[in-house]
C-alpha positions in Angstrom: 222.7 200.8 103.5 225.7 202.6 105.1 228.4 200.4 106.7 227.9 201.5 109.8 224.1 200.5 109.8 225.8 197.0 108.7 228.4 197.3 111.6 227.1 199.3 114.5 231.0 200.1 115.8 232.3 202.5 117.7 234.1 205.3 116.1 237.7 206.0 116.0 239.3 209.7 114.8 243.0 210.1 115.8 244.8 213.3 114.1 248.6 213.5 114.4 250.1 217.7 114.2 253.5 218.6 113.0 254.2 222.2 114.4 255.3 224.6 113.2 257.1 225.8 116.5 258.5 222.4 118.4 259.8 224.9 121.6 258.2 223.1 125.0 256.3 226.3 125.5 254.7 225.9 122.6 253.8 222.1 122.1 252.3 222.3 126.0 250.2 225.4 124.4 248.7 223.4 121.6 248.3 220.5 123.7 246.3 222.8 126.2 244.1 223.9 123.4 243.3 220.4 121.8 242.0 219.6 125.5 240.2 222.8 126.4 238.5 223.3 123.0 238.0 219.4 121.4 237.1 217.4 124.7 233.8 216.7 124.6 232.8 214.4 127.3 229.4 214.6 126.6 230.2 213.3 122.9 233.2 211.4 123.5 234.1 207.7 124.9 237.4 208.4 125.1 239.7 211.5 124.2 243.7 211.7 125.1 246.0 214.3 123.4 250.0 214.0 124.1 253.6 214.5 123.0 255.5 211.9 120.3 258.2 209.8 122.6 261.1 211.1 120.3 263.3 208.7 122.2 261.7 205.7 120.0 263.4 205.0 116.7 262.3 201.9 114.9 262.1 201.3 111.6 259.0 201.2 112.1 257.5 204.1 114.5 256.5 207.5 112.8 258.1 210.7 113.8 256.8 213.5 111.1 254.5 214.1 113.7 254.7 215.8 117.2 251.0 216.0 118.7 248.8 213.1 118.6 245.1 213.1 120.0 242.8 210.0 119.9 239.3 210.5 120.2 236.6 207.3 120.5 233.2 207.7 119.8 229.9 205.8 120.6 229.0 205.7 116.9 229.4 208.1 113.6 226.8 210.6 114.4 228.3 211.5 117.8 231.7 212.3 115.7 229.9 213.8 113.3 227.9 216.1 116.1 231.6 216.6 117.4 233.2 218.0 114.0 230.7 220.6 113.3 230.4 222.0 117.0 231.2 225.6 117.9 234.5 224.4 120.3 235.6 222.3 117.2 235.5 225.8 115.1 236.7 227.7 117.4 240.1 225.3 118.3 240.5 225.5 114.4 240.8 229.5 114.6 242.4 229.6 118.1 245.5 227.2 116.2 245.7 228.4 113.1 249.2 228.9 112.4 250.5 226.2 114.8 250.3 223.2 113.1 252.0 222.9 109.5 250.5 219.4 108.9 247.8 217.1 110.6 247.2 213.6 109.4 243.9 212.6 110.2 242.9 208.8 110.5 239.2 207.8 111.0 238.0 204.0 111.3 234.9 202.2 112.9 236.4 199.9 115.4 235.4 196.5 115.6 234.5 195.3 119.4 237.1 192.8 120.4 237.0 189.3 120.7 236.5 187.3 123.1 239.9 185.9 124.8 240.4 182.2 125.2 241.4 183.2 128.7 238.3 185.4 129.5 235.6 183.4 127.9 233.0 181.7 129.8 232.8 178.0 130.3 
């Protein structure tokens, strides 16, 4: 049995770009692209693409990245549907050469629980 047939979650892939060419011009260009070729609607629960704050600097906070998009799915197949589509290929083609690393984290998403404030009496 798969773990998601144990743990029917939703589906989580967020993918974080370094480019290669950090001009405005060009980081609105990519960001354009993630949104016109990788939003699915149809597919997708959620999808948001956007620009690193590069004001932040804690210890903490990342910054070898400068594109981050965060996708939610329903369940794995609809991410899996997603990933081998023809928009998905074509964005890969469209942007080759723009991005000279992507870090890619996928997790199932456990549904949250219930708040001691918002649960029922």
């Amino acid at each position: 049995m798969t773990y998601e047939a144990k743990h029917p979650f939703q589906f989580a892939h967020m993918v974080f770009f370094q480019l290669a060419d950090r001009t405005p011009v060009m980081m609105r260009a990519f960001v354009d692209a993630c949104q016109n070729y990788l939003h699915q609607p149809n597919l997708q629960i959620y999808f948001s693409v956007g620009l690193r704050d590069v004001e932040i600097q804690r210890d903490v906070s990342a910054t070898d990245f400068d594109v981050s998009m965060h996708i939610i799915f329903a369940d794995r197949a609809d991410y899996d549907e997603y990933a081998a589509s023809k928009e998905h290929d074509e964005f890969i083609t469209a942007t080759a050469g723009m991005s000279t690393a992507r870090r890619v984290f996928d997790s199932y998403l456990a549904p949250p629980a219930a708040s001691k404030n918002n649960a029922k009496s």
